[in-house]
KOLDORO-793126 format. One record per residue (C-alpha): residue in three letters; residue number from 0; y, x, z. Coordinates in pm, whole numbers, plus 50000, padded with zeros to 5 digits. Each point is the difference from the previous one (the first is absolute). Layout:
BEGIN
  residu  num      y      x      z
     ala  NUM      Y      X      Z
...
***
This chain:
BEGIN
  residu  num      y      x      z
     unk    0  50000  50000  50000
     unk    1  50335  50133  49939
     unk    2  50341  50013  50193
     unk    3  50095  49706  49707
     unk    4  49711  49788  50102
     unk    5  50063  50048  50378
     unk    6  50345  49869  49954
     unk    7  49981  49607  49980
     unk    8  49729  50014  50277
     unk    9  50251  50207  50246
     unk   10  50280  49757  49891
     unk   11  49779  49668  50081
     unk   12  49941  50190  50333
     unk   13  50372  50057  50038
     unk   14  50071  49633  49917
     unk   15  49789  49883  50248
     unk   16  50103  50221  50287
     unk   17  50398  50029  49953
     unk   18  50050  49619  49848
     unk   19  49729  49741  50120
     unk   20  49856  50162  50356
     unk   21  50384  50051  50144
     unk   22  50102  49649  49884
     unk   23  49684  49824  50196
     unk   24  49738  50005  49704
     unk   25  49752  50097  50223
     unk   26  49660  49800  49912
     unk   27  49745  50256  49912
     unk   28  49827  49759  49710
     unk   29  50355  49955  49823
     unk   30  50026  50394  50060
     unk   31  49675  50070  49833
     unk   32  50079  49756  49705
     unk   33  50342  50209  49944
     unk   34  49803  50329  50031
     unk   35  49758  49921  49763
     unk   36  50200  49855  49690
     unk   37  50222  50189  49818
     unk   38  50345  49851  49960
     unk   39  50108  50228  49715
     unk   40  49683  49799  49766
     unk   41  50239  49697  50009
     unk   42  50344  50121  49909
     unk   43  50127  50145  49617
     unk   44  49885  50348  49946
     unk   45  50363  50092  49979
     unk   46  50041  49923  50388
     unk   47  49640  50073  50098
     unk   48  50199  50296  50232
     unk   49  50172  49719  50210
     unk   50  49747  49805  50077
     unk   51  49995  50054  50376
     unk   52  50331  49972  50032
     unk   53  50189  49758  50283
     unk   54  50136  49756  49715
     unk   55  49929  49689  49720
     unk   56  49903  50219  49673
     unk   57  50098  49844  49656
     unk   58  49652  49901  49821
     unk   59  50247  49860  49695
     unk   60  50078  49631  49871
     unk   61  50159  49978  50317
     unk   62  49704  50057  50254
     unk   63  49991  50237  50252
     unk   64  49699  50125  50241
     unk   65  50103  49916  50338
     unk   66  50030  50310  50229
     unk   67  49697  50118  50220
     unk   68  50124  49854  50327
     unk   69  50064  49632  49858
     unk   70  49624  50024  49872
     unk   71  49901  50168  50356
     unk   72  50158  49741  50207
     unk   73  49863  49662  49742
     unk   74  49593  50164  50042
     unk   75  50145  50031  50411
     unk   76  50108  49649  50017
     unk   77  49721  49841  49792
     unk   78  49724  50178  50177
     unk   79  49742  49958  49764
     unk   80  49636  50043  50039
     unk   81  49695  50137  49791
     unk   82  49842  49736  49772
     unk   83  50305  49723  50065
     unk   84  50124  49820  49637
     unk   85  50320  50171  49964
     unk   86  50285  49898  49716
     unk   87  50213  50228  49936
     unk   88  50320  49862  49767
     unk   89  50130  50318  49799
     unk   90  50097  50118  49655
     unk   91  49844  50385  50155
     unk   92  49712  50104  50132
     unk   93  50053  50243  50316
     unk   94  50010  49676  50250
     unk   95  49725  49859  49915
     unk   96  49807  50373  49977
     unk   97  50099  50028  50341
     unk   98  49884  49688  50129
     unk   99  49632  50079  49789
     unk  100  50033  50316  50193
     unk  101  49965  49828  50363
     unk  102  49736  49784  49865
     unk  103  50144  49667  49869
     unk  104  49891  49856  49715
     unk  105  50287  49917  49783
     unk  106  50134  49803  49744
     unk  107  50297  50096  49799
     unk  108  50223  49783  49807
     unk  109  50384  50061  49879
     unk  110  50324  49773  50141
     unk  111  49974  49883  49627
     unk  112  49645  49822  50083
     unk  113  50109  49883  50292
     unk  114  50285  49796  49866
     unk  115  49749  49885  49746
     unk  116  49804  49880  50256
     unk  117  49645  50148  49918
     unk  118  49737  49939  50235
     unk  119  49817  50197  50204
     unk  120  49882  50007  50359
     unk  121  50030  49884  50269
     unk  122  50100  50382  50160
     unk  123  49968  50116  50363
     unk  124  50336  50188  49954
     unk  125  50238  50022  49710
     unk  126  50219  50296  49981
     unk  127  50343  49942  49816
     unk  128  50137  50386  49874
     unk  129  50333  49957  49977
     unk  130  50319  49730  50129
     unk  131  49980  49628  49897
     unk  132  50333  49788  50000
     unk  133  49749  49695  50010
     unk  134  49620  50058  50069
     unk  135  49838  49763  49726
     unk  136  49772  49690  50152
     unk  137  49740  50167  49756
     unk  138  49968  50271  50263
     unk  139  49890  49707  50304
     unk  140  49768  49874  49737
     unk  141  49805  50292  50042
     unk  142  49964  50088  50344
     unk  143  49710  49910  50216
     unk  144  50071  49768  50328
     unk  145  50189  50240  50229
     unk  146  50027  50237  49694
     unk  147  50271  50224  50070
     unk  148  50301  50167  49748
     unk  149  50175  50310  50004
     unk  150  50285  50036  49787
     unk  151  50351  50099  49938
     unk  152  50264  49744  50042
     unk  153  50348  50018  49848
     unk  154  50266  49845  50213
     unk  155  50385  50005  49934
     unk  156  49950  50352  49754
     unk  157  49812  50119  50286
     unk  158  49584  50113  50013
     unk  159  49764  49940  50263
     unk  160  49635  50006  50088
     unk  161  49877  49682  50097
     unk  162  49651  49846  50135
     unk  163  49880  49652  49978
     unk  164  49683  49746  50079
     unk  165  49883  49741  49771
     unk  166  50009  49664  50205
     unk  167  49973  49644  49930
     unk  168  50354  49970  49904
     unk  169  50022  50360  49763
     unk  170  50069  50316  50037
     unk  171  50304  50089  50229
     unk  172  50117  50368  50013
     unk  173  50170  50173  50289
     unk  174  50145  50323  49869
     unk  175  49952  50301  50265
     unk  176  50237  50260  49881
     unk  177  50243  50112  49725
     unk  178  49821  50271  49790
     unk  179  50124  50102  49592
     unk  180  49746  49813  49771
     unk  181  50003  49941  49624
     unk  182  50059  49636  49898
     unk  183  49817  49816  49840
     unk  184  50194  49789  49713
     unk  185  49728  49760  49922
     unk  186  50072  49907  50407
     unk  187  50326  49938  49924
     unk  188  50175  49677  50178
     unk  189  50053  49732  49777
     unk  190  50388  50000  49940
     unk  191  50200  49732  50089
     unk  192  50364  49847  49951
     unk  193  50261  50056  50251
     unk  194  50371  50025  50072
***
């Protein structure tokens, strides 16, 4: 192996140690999951160098990977477990990588799908990557009884991670803390008239 081939391993390493460990990542399975897939196979080969860095990187048509510690703290929050029915809504592939890594077994679709309405499930635990202005019903369709939701939600310009519970009346959300996340435009809040 040479020094080349060490590199993305020692940054990986770094990434977990200086950006998700310090800012209360801490379970070992979502640890593992980060060790053990390589960020840098999901970004443009022109940024494949920044791939561990602390920030969004541009994927093009207007996506972005989210940075390691949003991805860190949504596998934290949704505590998944080997062999639960996972979907994962995404137009790339590291989340749901991850969440293969600590054992789920997941379904991807795009935002575009999901405001098509396809349907699959019912899913233990969807996981949202990036913000939503308005989560689409689509998403409660597919949740289990007490299926939970981890997502990004976009209030008043400003992004945070938020949890929810499927329950006899929907999905409600409670968001747990600002944190920078990509939106997602097919999320969008219908727009309205006003004054």
């Amino acid at each position: 192996m040479t020094l080349l081939d060490e590199r993305p391993v020692s940054a990986r390493r770094a990434m977990i140690d200086s950006q998700l460990r310090v800012s209360g990542v801490n379970d070992p399975a979502v640890l593992a999951a980060m060790d053990a897939v390589a960020r840098e196979d999901f970004v443009p080969d022109a940024i494949k160098t920044s791939a561990y860095i602390d920030r969004a990187l541009p994927l093009g048509e207007g996506r972005a990977l989210a940075a390691p510690l949003v991805h860190g703290k949504m596998l934290t929050e949704a505590a998944l477990q080997p062999g639960e029915k996972v979907l994962v809504i995404s137009t790339n592939g590291y989340l749901a990588a991850l969440a293969e890594a600590i054992g789920a077994d997941v379904v991807t679709l795009t935002p575009a799908e999901v405001t098509a309405k396809k349907k699959v499930g019912p899913f233990a635990a969807i996981l949202v990557d990036g913000a939503a202005e308005a989560l689409p019903a689509a998403v409660g369709a597919m949740l289990a009884a007490n299926g939970r939701v981890v997502t990004g939600l976009v209030e008043r310009g400003i992004t945070r991670l938020a949890v929810g519970r499927k329950s006899a009346e929907g999905v409600a959300l409670l968001p747990l803390a600002e944190i920078g996340m990509p939106v997602i435009p097919e999320f969008a809040a219908p727009k309205g008239w006003s004054f």
